[in-house]
N, C-alpha and C positions, 0 to 999 in steps of 0.2 A: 537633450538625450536623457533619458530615465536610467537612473542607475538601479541597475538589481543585482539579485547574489551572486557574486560573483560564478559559482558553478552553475549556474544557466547559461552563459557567453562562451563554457568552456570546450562543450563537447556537445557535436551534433546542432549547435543555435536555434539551425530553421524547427527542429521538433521540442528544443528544450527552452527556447524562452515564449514558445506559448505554453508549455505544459505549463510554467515556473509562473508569467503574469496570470493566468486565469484558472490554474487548475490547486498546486502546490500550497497547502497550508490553509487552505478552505474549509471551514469548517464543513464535516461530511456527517449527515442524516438520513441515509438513503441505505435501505442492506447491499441492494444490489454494485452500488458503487464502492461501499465498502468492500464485501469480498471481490469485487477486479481489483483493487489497490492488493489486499492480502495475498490474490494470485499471481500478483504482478511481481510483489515484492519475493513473493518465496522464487520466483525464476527466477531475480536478477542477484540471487545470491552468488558469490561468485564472480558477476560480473558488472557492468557499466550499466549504470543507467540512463544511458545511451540508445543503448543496445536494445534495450526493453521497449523503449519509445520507438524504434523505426521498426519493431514486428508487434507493437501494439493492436494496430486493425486487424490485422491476422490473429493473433489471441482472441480478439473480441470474436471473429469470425467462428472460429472451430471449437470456442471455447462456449459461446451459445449462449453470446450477449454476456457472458459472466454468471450465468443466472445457476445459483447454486442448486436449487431443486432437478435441473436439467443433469449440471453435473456431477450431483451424486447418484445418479443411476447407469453412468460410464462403468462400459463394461469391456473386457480384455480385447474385444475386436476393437473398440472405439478408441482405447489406451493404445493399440497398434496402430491405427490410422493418425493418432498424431505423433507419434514416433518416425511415421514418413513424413511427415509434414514439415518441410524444411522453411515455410515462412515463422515457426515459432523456435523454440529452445527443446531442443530433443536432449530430454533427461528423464529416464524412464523413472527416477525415482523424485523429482519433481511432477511431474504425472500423475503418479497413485498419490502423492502427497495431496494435489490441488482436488482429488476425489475425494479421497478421507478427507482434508479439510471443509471441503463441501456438504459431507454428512456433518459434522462436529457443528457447523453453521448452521446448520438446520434446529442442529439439538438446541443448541444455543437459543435461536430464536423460541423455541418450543417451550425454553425454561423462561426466559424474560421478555416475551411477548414481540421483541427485534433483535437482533444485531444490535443495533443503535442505542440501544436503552443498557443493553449489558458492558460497550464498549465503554460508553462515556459517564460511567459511573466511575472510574478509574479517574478521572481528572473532576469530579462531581461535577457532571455538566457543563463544565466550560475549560475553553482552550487554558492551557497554560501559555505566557505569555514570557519570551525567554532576551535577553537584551545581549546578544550577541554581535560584537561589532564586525567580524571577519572571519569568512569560510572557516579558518583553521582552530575555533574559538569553539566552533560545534561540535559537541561529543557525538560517538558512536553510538553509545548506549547511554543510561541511565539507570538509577534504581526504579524509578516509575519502569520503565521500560522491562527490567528485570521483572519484577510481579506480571507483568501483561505476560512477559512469555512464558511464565512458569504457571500462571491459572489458564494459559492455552493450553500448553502441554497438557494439564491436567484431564483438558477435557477433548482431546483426542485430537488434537490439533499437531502438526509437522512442520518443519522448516519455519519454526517461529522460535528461532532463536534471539536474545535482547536485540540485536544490533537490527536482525529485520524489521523486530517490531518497533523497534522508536525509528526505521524509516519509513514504513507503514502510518506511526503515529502523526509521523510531521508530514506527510502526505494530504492525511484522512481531517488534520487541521485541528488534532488534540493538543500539541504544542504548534507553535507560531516560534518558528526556527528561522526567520529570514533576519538578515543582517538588519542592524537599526536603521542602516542609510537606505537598505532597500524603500522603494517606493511601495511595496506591498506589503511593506512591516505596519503602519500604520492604516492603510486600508482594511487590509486584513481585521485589524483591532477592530474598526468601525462597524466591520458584521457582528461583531457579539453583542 
């Protein structure tokens, strides 16, 4: 049996130890996959990320692939139809958030040519690589984490407080936050 981090086994298995082996701490290069993680991450504030994983298809669905050009042109009827939409997290002001961040992603891209290229300058190109023996070992935030959500803020970005974004970060596969016994601590390593 493979051991992985422990918070993969704990809540929901069947959607969180496939996120956790094949998805979790991967190094990400793609804009599009990066803002689903950042929209993902700004819903599950508050909540389980659990929760996030079993109305995931559904975000993907209404949310329009994720595809930030789509939705920064959501407009107040559009922001009301996912307000009924009871397959995602109805919070009107996660909503307007995931649309201004949607603009501010764009800008972004516009000023360093991707997402991708402005994000990972923050770790200069390559994951951080963290030697954490046990779930309760991993911080919330950090100060790397603190600068990401303070030069987001900056540039029109919400709900990117430190704590979402170093979960965002260990998502998106800046830091490598799996326990050392994980079996995908070392795999992980092997992609860089």
């Amino acid at each position: 049996m493979k051991k992985r981090c422990a918070w993969a086994e704990m809540s929901a298995p069947e959607l969180s130890i496939p996120y956790h082996d094949n998805e979790w701490g991967v190094p990400v290069h793609d804009d599009i996959k990066h803002f689903e993680f950042m929209l993902l991450d700004c819903f599950q504030a508050g909540l389980s990320w659990s929760t996030i994983l079993k109305k995931r298809h559904r975000f993907r669905t209404v949310f329009d692939g994720f595809d930030p050009s789509i939705i920064a042109a959501y407009d107040e009827n559009k922001k009301g139809e996912l307000m009924q939409d009871a397959g995602i997290i109805r919070n009107r002001r996660k909503i307007d958030a995931s649309v201004m961040n949607a603009r501010s992603f764009i800008a972004v891209q516009d000023e360093f040519g991707s997402f991708d290229a402005y994000i990972w300058r923050f770790v200069s190109g390559s994951p951080l690589v963290n030697e954490f023996s046990c779930m309760e070992d991993i911080p919330a935030h950090t100060p790397l984490s603190d600068t990401v959500s303070k030069d987001l803020k900056q540039r029109g970005f919400s709900f990117v407080g430190t704590t979402i974004c170093y979960a965002y970060m260990q998502a998106a596969g800046l830091v490598n936050d799996h326990e050392t016994g994980c079996f995908r601590y070392r795999e992980i390593i092997g992609m860089y």
